[in-house]
N, C-alpha and C positions, 0 to 999 in steps of 0.2 A: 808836418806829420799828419796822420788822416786814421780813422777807424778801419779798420780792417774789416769787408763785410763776414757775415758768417757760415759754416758751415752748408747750411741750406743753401744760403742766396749763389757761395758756389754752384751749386749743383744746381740748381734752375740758371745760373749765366752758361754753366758748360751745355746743357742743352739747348738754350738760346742762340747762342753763336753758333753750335754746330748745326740747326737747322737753321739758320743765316745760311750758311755754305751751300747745305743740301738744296735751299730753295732756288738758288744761283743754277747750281748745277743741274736741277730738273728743269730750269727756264733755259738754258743754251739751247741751242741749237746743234752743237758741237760740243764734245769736250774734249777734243784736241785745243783748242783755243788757246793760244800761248797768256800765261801770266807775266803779264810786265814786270813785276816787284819780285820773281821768284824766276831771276833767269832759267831758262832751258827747260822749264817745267811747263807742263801744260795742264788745262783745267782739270784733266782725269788724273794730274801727277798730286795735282793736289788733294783732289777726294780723298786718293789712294794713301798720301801719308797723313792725314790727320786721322785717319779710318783705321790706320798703322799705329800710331802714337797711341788712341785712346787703347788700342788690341794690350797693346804693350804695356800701359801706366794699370789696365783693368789685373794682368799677371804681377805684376810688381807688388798691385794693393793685396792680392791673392794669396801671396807669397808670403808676407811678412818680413819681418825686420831680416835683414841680408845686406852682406855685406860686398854681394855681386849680382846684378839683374837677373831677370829669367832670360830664355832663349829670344831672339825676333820672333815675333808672330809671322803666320803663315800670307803672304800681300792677300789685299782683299779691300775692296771698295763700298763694301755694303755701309754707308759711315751710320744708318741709323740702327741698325744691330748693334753699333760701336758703341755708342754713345749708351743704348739704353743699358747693357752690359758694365762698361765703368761708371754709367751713376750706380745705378744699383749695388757693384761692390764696392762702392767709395761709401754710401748709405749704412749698408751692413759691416763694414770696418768700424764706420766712425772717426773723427777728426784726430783724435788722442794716437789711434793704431799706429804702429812703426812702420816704416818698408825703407826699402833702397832709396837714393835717390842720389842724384849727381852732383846738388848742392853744400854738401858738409862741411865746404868748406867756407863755408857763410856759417850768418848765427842764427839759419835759420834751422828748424828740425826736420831729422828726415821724417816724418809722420804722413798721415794719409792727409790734414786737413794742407799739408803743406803742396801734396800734389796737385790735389782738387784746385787751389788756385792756381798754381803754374797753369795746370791746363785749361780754366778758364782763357788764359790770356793768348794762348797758343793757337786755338780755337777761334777767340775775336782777332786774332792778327790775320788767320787765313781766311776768316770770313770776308775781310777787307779786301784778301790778295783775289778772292774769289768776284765778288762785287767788281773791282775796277778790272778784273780779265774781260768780264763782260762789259761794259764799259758804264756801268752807273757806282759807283762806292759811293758806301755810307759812312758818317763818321760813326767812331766806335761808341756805343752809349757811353754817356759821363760818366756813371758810376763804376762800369768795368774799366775807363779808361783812366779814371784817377786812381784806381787801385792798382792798375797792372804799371803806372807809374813807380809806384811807391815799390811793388815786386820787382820791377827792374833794380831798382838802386839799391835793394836793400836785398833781395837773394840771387839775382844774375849777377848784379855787379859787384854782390859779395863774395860772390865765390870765382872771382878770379886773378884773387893774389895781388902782389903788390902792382902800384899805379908805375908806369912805366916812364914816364914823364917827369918833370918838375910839378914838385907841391901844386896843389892848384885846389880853389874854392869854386865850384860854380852853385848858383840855386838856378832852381825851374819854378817857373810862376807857369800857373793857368788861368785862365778867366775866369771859370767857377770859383776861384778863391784857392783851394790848396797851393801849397809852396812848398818844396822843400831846397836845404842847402847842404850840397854833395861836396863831402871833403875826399881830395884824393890825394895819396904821398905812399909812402915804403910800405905803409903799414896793408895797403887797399883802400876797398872805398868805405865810406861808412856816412851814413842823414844825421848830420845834428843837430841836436834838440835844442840849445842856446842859437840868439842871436847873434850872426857874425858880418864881416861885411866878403860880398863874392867881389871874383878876380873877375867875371865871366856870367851871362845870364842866357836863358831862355824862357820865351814867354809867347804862350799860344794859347788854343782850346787844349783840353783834357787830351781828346782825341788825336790831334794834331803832334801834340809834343810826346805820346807812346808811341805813332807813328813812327816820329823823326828817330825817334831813338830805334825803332826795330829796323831803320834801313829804308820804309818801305813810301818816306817823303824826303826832299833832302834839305837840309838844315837853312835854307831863304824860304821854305815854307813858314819859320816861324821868326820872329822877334829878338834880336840878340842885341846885347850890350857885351863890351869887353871883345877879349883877343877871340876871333872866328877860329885861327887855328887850333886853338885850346878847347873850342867847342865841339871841332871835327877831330881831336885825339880823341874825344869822349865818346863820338860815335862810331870808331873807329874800334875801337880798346876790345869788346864784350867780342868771341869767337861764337857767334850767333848758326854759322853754318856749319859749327863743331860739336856743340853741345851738345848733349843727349836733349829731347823734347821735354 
């Protein structure tokens, strides 16, 4: 398990990673540029939907607690109009505020502090898809990457129902030192907090092992112990091209 950064440190990562991207995208040469990690998309598809997402989470925090999103935003590529527009209503909400959100069915809250993270991590994923289009990627910093670890398992892959497979225990190690062990069975998934022993492991950098899981390295990028195909149901399971942002 790991601390959760806070409120703040969100919102200086969502504008960090989103000028990660922008600075990609003003160094092209092109922004047709196919992104390898995001079939069929190219570097302007990408601008365009993070620039989209932040349009849309800035209506959401807008809105307040609701029990159905607001309308799509209007496309638009401007992403640092974007960005300053949803910190600043994520700021003036504050972490506590309610809104929509697509997770409820995790234990995590639909609240504003809960968005602010998701889209940290949304943010450093496409900064990456953005980086390796061009052809230099960076690994994701340690600290967003160990958190957006912990956000995967515990509000992506909480809110997607029962585990569809046989029972099954995997932990993930990182080199920094966090670990966590991921129980999956009828119930979903759920990190817990006693010592157990896994079926199954992975073990990388921070950055490496959020990667693996978003799709966007494939699983001989990292360290495993135990059954491989138990490892690739797990990176299989989460409907990553489905979800709302």
């Amino acid at each position: 398990m790991t601390q959760t950064p806070s409120f703040e440190e969100f919102l200086s990562q969502i504008e960090d990673r989103s000028a990660a991207l922008l600075k990609v995208c003003d160094s092209a040469d092109d922004l047709g540029l196919a992104v390898p990690s995001c079939p069929g998309w190219s570097l302007r598809d990408l601008l365009v939907h993070l620039t989209q997402a932040q349009r849309f989470w800035t209506a959401v925090v807008l809105a307040g607690p609701s029990e159905q999103p607001p309308a799509a935003p209007e496309r638009s590529a401007d992403l640092g109009a974007a960005t300053e527009a949803f910190v600043g209503a994520l700021r003036e909400a504050g972490p506590e505020a309610g809104c929509w959100g697509w997770w409820a069915a995790s234990e995590a809250p639909t609240t504003v502090g809960v968005t602010a993270r998701r889209q940290v991590h949304e943010a450093a994923v496409h900064a990456f898809d953005g980086q390796l289009a061009v052809g230099s990627p960076q690994p994701v910093p340690s600290a967003i990457a160990v958190d957006g670890i912990d956000e995967f398992l515990t509000v992506l892959l909480g809110a997607c129902g029962p585990w569809p497979h046989d029972p099954v225990r995997i932990a993930l190690r990182t080199t920094e030192g966090p670990f966590w062990l991921l129980d999956l069975g009828p119930t979903g998934a759920r990190v817990l907090d006693s010592p157990a022993s896994a079926d199954a492991s992975l073990h990388g950098s921070a950055s490496d092992v959020l990667l693996t899981l978003y799709g966007r390295l494939p699983l001989d990028s990292l360290r495993t112990e135990g059954d491989d195909t138990v490892l690739q149901h797990l990176l299989d399971w989460p409907p990553l091209g489905q979800a709302a942002d």
